[in-house]
PyMOL Python script that loads the backbone (N, CA, C, O; Angstrom):
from pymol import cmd

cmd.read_pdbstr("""\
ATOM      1  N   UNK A   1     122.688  46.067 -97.192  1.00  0.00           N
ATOM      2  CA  UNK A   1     121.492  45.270 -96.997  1.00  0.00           C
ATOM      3  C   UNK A   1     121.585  44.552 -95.648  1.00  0.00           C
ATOM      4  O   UNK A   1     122.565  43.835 -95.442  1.00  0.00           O
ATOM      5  N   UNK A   2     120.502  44.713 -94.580  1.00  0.00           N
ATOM      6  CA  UNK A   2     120.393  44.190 -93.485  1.00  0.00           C
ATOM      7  C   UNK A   2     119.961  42.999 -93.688  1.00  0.00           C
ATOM      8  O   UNK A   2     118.960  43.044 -94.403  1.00  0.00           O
ATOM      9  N   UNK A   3     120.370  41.495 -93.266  1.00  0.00           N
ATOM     10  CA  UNK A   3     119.450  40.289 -93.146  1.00  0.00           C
ATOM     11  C   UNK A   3     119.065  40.367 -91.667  1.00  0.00           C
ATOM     12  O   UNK A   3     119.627  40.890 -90.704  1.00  0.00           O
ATOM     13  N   UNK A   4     117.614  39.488 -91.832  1.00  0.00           N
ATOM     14  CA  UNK A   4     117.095  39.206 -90.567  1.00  0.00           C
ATOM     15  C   UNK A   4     117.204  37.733 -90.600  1.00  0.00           C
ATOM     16  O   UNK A   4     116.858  37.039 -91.556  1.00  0.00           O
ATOM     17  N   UNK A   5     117.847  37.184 -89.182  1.00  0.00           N
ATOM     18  CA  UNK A   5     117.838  35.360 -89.369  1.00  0.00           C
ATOM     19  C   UNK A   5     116.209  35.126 -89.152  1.00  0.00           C
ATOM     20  O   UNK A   5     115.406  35.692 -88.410  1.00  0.00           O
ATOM     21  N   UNK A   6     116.079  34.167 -90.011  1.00  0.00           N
ATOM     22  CA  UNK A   6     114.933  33.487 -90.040  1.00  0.00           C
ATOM     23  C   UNK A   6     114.346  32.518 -88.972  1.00  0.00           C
ATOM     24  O   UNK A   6     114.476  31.493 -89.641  1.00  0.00           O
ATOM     25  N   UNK A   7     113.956  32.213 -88.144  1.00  0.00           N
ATOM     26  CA  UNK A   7     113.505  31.319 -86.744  1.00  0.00           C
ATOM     27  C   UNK A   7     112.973  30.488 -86.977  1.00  0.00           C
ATOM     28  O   UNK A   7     112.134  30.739 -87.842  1.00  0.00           O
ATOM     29  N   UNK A   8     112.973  29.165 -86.553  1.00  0.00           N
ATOM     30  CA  UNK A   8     111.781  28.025 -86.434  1.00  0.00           C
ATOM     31  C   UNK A   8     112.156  27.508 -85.264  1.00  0.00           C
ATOM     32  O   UNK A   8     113.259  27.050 -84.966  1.00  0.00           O
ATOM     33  N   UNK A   9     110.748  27.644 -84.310  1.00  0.00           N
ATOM     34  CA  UNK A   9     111.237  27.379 -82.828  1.00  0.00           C
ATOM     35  C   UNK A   9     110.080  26.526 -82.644  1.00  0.00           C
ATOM     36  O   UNK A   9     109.073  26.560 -83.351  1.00  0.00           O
ATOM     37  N   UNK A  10     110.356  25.463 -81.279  1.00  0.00           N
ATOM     38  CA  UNK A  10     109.135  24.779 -80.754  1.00  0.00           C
ATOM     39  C   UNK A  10     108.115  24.425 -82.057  1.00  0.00           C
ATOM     40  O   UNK A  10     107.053  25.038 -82.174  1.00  0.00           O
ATOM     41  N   UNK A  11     108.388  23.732 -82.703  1.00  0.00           N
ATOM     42  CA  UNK A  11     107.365  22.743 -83.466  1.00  0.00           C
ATOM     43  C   UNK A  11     107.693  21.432 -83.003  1.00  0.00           C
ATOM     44  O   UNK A  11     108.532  21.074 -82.176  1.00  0.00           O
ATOM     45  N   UNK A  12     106.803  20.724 -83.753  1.00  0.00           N
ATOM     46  CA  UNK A  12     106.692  19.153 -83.469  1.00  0.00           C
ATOM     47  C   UNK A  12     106.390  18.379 -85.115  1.00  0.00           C
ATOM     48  O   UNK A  12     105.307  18.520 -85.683  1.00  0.00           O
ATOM     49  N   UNK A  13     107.371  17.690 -85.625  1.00  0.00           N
ATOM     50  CA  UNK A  13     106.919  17.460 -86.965  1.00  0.00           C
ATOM     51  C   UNK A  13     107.158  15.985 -86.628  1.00  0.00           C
ATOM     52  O   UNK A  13     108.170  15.409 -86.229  1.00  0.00           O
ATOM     53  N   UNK A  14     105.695  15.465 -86.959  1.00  0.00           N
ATOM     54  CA  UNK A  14     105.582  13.624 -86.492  1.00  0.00           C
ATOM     55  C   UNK A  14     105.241  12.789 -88.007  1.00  0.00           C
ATOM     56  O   UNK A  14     104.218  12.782 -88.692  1.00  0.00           O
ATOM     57  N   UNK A  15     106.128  12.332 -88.130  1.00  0.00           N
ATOM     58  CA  UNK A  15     106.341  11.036 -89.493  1.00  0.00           C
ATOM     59  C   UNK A  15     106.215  11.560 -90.444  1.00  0.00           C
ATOM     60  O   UNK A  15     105.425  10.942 -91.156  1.00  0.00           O
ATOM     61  N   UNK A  16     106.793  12.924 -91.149  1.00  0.00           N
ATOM     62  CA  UNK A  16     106.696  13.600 -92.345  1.00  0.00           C
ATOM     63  C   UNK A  16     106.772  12.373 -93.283  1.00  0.00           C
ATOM     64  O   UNK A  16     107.009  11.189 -93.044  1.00  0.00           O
ATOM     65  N   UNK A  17     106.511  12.997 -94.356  1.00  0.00           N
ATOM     66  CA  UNK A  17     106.852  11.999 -95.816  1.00  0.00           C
ATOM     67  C   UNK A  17     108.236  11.922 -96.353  1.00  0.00           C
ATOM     68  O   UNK A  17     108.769  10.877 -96.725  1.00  0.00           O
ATOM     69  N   UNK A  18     108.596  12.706 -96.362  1.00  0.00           N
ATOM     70  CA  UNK A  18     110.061  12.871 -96.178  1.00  0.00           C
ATOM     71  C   UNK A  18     110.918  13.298 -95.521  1.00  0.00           C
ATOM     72  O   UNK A  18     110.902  13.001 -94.327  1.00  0.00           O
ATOM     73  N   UNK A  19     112.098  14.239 -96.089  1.00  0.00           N
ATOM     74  CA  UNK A  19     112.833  15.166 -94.482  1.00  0.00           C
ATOM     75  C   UNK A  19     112.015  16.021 -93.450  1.00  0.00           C
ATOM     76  O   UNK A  19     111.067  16.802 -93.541  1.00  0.00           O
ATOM     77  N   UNK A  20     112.425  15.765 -92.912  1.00  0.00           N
ATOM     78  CA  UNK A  20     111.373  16.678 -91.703  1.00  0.00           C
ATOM     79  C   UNK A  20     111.735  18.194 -91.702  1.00  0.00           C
ATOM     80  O   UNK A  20     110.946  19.087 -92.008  1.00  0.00           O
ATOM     81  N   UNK A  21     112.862  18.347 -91.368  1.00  0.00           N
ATOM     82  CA  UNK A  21     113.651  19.706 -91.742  1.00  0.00           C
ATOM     83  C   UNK A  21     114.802  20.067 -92.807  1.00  0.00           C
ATOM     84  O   UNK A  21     115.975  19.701 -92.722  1.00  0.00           O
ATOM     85  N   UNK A  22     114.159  20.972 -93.974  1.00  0.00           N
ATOM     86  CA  UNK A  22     114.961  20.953 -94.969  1.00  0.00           C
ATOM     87  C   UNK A  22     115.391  22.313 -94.966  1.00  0.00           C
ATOM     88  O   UNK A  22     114.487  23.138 -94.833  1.00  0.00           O
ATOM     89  N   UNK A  23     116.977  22.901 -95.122  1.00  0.00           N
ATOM     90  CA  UNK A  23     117.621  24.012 -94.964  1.00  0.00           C
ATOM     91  C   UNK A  23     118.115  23.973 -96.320  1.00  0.00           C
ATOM     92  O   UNK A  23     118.689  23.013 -96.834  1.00  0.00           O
ATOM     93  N   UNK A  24     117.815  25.248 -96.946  1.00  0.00           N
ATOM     94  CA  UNK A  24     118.221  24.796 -98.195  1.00  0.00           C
ATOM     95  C   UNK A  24     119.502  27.019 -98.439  1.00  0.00           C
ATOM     96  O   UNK A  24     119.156  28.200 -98.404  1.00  0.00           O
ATOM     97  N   UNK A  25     120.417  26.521 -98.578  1.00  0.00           N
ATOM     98  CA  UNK A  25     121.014  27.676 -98.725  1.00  0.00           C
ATOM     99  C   UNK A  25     120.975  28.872 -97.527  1.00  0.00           C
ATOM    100  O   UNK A  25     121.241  30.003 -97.931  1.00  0.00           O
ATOM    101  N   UNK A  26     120.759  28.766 -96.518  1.00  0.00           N
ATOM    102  CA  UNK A  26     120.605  30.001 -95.709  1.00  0.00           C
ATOM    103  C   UNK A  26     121.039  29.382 -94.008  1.00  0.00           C
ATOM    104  O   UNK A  26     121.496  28.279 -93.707  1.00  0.00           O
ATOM    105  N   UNK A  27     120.761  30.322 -93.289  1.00  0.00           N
ATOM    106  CA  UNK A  27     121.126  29.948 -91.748  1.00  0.00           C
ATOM    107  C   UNK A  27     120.141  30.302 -90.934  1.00  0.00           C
ATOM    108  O   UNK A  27     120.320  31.262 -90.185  1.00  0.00           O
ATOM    109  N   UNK A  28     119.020  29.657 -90.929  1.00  0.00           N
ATOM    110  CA  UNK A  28     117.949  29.741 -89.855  1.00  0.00           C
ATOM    111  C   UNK A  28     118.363  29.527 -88.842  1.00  0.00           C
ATOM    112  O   UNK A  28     119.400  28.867 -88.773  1.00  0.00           O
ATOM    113  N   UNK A  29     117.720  29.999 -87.645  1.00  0.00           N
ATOM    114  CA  UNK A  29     117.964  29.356 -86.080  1.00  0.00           C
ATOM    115  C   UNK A  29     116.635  28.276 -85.540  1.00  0.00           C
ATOM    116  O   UNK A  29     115.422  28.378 -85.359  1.00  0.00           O
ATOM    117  N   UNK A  30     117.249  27.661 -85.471  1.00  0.00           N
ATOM    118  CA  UNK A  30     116.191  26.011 -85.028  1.00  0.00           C
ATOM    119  C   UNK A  30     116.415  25.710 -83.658  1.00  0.00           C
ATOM    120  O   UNK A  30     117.420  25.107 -83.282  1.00  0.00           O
ATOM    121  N   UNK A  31     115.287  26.210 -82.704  1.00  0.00           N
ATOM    122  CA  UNK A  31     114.858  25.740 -81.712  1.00  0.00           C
ATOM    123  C   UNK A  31     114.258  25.310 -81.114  1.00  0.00           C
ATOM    124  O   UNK A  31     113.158  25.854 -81.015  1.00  0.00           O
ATOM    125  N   UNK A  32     114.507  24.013 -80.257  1.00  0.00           N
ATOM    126  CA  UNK A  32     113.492  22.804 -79.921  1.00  0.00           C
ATOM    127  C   UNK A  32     112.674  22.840 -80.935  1.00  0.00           C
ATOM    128  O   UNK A  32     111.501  23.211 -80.891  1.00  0.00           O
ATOM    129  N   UNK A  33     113.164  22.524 -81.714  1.00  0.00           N
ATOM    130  CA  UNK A  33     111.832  21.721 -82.848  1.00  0.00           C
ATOM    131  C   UNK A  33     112.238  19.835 -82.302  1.00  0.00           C
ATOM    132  O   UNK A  33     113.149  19.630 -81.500  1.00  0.00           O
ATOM    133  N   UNK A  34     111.429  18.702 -82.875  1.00  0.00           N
ATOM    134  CA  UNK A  34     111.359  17.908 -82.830  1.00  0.00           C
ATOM    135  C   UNK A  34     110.406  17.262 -84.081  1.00  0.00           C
ATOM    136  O   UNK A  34     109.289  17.537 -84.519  1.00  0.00           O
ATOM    137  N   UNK A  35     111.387  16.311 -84.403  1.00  0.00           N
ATOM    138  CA  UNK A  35     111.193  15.633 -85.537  1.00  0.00           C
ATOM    139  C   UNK A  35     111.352  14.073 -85.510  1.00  0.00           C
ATOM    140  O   UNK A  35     112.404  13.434 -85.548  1.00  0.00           O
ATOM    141  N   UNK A  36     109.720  13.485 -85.417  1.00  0.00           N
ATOM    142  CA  UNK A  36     109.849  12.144 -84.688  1.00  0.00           C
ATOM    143  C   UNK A  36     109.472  11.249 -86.040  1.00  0.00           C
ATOM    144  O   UNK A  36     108.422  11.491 -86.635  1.00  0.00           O
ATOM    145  N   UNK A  37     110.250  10.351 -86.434  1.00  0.00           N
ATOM    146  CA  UNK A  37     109.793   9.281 -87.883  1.00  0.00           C
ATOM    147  C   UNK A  37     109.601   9.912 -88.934  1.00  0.00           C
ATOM    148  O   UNK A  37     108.521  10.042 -89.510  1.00  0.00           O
ATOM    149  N   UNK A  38     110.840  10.427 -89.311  1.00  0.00           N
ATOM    150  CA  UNK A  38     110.611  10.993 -90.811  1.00  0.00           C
ATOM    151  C   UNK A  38     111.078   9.685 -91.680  1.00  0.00           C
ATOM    152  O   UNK A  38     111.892   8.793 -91.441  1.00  0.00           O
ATOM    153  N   UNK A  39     110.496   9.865 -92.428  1.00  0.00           N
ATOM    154  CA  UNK A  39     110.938   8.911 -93.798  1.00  0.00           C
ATOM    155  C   UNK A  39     112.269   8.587 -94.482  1.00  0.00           C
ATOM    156  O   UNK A  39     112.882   7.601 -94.889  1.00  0.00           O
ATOM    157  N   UNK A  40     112.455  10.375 -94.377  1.00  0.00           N
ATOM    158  CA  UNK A  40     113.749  10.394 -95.088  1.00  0.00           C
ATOM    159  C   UNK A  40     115.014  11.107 -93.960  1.00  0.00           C
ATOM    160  O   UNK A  40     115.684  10.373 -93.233  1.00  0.00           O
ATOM    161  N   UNK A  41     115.109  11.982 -93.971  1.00  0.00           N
ATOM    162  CA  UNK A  41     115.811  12.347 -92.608  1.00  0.00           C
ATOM    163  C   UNK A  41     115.300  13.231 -91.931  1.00  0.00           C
ATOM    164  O   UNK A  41     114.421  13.944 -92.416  1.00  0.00           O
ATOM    165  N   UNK A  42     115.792  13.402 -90.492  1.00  0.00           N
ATOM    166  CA  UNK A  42     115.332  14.375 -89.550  1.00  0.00           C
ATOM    167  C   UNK A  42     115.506  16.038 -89.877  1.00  0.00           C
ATOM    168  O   UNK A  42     114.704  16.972 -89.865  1.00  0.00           O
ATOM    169  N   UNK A  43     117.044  15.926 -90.194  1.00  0.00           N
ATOM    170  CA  UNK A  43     117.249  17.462 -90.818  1.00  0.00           C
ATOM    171  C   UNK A  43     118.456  17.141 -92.119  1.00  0.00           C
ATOM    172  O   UNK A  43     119.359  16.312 -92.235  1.00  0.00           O
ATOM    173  N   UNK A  44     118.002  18.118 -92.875  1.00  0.00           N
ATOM    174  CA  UNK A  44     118.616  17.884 -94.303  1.00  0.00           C
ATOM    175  C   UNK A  44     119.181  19.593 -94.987  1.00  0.00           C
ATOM    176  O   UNK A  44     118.557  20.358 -95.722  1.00  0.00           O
ATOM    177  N   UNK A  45     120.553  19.735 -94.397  1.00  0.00           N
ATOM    178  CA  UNK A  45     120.948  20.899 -95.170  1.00  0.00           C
ATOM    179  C   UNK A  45     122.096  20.490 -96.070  1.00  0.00           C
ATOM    180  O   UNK A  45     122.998  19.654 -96.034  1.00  0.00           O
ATOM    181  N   UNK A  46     121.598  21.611 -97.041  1.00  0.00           N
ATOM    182  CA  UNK A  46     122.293  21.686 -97.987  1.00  0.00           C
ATOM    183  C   UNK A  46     122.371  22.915 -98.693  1.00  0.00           C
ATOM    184  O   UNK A  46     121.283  23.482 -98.799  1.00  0.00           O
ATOM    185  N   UNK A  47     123.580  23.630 -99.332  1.00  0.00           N
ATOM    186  CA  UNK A  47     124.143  24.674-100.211  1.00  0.00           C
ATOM    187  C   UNK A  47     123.163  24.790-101.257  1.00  0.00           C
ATOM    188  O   UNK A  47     122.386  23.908-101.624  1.00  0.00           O
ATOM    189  N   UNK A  48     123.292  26.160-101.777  1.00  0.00           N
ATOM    190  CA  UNK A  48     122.114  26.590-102.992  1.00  0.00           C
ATOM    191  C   UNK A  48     123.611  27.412-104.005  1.00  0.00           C
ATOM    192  O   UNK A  48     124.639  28.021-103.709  1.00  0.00           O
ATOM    193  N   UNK A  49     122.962  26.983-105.208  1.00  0.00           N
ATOM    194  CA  UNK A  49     124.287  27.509-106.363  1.00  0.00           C
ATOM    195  C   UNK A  49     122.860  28.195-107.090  1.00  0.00           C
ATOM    196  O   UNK A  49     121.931  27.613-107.651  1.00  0.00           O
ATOM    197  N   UNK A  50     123.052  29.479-106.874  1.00  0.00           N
ATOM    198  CA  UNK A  50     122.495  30.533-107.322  1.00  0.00           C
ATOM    199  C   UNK A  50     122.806  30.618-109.206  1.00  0.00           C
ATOM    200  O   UNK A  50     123.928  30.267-109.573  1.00  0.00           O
ATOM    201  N   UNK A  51     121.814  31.070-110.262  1.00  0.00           N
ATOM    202  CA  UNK A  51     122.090  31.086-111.451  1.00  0.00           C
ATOM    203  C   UNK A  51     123.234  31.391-112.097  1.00  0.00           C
ATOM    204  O   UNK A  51     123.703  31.109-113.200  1.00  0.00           O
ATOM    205  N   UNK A  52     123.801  32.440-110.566  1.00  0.00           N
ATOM    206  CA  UNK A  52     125.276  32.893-111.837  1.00  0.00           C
ATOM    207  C   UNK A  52     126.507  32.328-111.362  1.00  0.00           C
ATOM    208  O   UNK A  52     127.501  33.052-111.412  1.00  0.00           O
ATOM    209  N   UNK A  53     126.644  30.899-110.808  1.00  0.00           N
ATOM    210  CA  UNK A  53     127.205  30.702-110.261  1.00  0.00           C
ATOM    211  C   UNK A  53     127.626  30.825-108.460  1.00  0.00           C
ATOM    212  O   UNK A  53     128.420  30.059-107.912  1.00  0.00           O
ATOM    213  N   UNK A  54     127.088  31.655-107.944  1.00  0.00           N
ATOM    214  CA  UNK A  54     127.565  31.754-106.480  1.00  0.00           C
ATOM    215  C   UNK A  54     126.938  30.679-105.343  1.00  0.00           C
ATOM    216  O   UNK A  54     125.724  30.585-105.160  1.00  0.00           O
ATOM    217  N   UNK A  55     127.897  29.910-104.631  1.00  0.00           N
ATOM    218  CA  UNK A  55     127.451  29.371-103.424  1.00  0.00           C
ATOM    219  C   UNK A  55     126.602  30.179-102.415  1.00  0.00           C
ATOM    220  O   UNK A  55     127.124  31.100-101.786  1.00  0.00           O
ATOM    221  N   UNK A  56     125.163  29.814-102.235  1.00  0.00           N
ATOM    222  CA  UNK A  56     125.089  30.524-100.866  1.00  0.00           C
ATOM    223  C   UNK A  56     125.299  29.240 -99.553  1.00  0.00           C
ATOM    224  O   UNK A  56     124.468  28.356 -99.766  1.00  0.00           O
ATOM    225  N   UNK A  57     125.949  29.000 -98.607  1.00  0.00           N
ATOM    226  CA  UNK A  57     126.259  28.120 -97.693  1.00  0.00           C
ATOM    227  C   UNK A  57     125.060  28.467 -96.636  1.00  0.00           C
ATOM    228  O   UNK A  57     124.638  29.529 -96.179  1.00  0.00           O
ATOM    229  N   UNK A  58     124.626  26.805 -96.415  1.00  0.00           N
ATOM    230  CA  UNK A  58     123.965  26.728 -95.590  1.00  0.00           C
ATOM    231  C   UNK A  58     124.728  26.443 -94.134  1.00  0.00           C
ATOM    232  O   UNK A  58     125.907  26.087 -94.118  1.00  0.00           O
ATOM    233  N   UNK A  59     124.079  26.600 -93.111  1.00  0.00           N
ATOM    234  CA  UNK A  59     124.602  26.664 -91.939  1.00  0.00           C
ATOM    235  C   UNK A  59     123.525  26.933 -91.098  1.00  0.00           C
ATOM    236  O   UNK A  59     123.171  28.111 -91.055  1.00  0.00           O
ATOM    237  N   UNK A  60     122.895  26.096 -90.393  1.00  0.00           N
ATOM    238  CA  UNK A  60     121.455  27.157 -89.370  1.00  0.00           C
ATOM    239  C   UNK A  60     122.550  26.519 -88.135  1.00  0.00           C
ATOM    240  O   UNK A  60     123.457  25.689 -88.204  1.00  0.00           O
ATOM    241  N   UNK A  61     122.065  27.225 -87.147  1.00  0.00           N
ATOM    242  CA  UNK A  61     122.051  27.753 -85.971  1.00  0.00           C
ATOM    243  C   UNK A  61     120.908  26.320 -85.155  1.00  0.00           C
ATOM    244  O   UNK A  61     119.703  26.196 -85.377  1.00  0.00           O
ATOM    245  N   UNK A  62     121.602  25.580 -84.395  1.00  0.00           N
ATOM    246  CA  UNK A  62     121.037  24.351 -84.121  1.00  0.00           C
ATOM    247  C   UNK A  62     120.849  24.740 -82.095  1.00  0.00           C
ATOM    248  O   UNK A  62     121.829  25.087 -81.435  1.00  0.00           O
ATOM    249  N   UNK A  63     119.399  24.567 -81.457  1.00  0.00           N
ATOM    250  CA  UNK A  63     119.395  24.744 -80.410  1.00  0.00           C
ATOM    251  C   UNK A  63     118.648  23.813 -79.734  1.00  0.00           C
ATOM    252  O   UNK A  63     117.435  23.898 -79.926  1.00  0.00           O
ATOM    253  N   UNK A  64     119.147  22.683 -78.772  1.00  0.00           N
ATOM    254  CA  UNK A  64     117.714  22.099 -77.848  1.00  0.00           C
ATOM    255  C   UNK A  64     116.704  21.432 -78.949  1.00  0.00           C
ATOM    256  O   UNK A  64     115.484  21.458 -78.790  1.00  0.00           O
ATOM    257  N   UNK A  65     117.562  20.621 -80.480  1.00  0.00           N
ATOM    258  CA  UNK A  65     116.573  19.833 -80.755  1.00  0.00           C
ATOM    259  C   UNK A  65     116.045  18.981 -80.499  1.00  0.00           C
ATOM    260  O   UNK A  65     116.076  18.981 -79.268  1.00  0.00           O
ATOM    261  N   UNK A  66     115.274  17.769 -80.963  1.00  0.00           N
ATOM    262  CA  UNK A  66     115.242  16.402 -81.178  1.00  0.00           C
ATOM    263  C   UNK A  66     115.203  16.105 -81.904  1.00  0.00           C
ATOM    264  O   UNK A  66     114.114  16.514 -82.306  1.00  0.00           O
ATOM    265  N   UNK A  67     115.908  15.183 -83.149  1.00  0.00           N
ATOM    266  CA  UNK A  67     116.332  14.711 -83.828  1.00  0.00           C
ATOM    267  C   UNK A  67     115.926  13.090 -83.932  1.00  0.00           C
ATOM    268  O   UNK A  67     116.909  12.461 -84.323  1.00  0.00           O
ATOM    269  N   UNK A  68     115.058  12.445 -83.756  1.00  0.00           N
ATOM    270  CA  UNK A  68     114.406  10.742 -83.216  1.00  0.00           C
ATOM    271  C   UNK A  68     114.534  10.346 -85.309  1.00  0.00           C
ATOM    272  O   UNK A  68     113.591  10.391 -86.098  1.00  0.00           O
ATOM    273  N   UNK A  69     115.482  10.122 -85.517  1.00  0.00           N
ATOM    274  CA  UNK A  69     115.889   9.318 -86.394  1.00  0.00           C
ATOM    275  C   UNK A  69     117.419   8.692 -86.702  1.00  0.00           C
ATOM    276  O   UNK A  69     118.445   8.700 -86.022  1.00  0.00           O
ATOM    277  N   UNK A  70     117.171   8.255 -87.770  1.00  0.00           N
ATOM    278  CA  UNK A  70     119.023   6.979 -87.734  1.00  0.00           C
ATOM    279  C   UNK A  70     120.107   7.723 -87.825  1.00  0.00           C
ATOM    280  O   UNK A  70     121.213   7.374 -87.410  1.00  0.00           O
ATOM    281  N   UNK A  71     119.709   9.376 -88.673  1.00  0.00           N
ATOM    282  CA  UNK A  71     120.813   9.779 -88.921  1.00  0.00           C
ATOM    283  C   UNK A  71     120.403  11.106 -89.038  1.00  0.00           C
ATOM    284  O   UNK A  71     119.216  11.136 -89.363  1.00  0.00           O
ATOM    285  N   UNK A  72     121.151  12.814 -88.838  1.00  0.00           N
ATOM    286  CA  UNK A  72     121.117  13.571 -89.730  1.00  0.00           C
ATOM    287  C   UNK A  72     121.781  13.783 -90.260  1.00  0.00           C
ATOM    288  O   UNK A  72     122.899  13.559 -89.797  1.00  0.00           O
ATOM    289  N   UNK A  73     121.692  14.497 -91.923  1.00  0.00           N
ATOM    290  CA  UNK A  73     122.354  14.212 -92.996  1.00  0.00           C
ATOM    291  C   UNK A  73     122.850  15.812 -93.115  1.00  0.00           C
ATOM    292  O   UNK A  73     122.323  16.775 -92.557  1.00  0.00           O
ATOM    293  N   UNK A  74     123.861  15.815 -93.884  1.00  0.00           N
ATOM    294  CA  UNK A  74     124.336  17.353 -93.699  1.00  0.00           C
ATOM    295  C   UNK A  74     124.909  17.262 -95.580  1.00  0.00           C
ATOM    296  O   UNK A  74     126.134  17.265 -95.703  1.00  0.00           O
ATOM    297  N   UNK A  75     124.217  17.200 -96.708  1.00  0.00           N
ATOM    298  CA  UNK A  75     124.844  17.583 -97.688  1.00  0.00           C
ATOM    299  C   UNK A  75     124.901  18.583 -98.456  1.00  0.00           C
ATOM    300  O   UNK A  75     123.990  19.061 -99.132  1.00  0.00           O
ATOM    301  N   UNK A  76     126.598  19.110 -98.315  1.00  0.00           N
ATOM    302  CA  UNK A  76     126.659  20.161 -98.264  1.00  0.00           C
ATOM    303  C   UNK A  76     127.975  20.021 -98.849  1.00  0.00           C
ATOM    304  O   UNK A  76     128.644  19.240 -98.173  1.00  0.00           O
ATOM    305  N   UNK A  77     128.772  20.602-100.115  1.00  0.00           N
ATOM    306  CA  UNK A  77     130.110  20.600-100.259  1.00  0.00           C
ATOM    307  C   UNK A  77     130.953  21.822 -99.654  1.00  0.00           C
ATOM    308  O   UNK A  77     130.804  23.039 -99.765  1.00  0.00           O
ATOM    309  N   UNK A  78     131.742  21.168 -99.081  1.00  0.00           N
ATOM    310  CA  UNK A  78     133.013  22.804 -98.228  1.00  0.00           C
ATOM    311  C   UNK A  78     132.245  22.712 -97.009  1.00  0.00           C
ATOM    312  O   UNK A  78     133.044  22.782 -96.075  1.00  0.00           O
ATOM    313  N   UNK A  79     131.056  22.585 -96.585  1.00  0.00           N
ATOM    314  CA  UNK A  79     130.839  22.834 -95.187  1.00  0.00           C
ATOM    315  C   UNK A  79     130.935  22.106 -94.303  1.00  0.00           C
ATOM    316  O   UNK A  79     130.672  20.907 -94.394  1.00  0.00           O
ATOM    317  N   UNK A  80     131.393  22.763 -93.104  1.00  0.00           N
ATOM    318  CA  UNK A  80     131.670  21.824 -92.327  1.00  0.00           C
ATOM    319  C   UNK A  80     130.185  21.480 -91.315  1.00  0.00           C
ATOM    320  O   UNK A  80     130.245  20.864 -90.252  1.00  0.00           O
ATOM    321  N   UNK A  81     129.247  21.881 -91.758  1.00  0.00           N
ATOM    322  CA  UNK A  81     127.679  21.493 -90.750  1.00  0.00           C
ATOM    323  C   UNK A  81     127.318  22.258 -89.937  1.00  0.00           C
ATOM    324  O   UNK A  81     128.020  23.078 -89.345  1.00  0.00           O
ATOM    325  N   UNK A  82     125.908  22.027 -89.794  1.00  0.00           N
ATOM    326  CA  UNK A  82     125.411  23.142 -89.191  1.00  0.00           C
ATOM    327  C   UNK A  82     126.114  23.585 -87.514  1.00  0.00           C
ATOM    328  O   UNK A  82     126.914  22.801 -87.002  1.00  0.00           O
ATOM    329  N   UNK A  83     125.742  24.806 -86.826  1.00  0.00           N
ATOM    330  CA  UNK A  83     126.306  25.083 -85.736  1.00  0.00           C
ATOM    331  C   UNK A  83     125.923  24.628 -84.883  1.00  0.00           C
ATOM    332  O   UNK A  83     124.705  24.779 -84.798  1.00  0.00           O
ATOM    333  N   UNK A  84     126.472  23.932 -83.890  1.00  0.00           N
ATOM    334  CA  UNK A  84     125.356  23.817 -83.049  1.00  0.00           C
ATOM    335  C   UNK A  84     125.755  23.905 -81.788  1.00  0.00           C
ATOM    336  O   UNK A  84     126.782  23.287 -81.509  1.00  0.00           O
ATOM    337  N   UNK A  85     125.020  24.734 -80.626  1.00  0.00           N
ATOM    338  CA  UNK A  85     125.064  25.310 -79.555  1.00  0.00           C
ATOM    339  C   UNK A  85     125.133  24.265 -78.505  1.00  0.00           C
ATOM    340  O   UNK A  85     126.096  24.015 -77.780  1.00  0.00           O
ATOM    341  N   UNK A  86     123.798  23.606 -78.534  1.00  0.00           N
ATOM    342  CA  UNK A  86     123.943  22.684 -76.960  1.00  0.00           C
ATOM    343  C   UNK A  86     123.427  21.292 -78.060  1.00  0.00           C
ATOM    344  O   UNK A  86     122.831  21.334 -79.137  1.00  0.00           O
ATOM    345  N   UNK A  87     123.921  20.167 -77.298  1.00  0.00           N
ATOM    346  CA  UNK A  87     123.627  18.671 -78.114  1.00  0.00           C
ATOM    347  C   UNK A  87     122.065  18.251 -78.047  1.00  0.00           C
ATOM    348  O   UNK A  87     121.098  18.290 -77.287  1.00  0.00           O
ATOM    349  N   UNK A  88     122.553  17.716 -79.674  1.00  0.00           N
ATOM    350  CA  UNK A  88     120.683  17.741 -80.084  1.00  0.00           C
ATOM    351  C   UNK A  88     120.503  15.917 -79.922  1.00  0.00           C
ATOM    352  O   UNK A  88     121.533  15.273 -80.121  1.00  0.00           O
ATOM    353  N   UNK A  89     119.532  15.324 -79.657  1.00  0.00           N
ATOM    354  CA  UNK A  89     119.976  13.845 -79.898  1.00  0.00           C
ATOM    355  C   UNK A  89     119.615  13.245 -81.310  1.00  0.00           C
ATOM    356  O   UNK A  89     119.927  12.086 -81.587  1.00  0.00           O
TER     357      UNK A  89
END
""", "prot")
cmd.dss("prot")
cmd.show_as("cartoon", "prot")
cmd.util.cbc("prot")
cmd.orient("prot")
């Protein structure tokens, strides 16, 4: 089975209601997105435990974000956080 990575490039997400970017089990590539006053956090990954037990680990591929909140949050057990290429602020 071939995967194709999934992309989210150049958006602008301004004062979501909650996380602005949520990664849930997989490894997207995130570029220049920007995420200004989220509620809850800027980016929010976290691991998916599939029905029969299996971890799928999250991990995206981090490029040229912005990040304009207090913190991003990475919960995730065993991982060590997403990748990231060049510094996001």
């Amino acid at each position: 089975m071939i995967r194709v990575a999934q992309h989210c490039i150049e958006n602008t997400i301004i004062e979501p209601k909650f996380n602005g970017i949520d990664v849930i089990g997989d490894s997207p590539i995130l570029r220049r997105n920007q995420v200004l006053r989220p509620h809850a956090f800027a980016l929010h990954v976290v691991d998916f435990q599939q029905p029969d037990g299996q971890n799928v680990r999250a991990q995206p591929f981090l490029e040229g974000n912005s990040f304009r909140a207090d913190t991003v949050q990475v919960a995730s057990e065993n991982t060590p956080g997403p990748q990231r290429r060049v510094s996001n602020e």
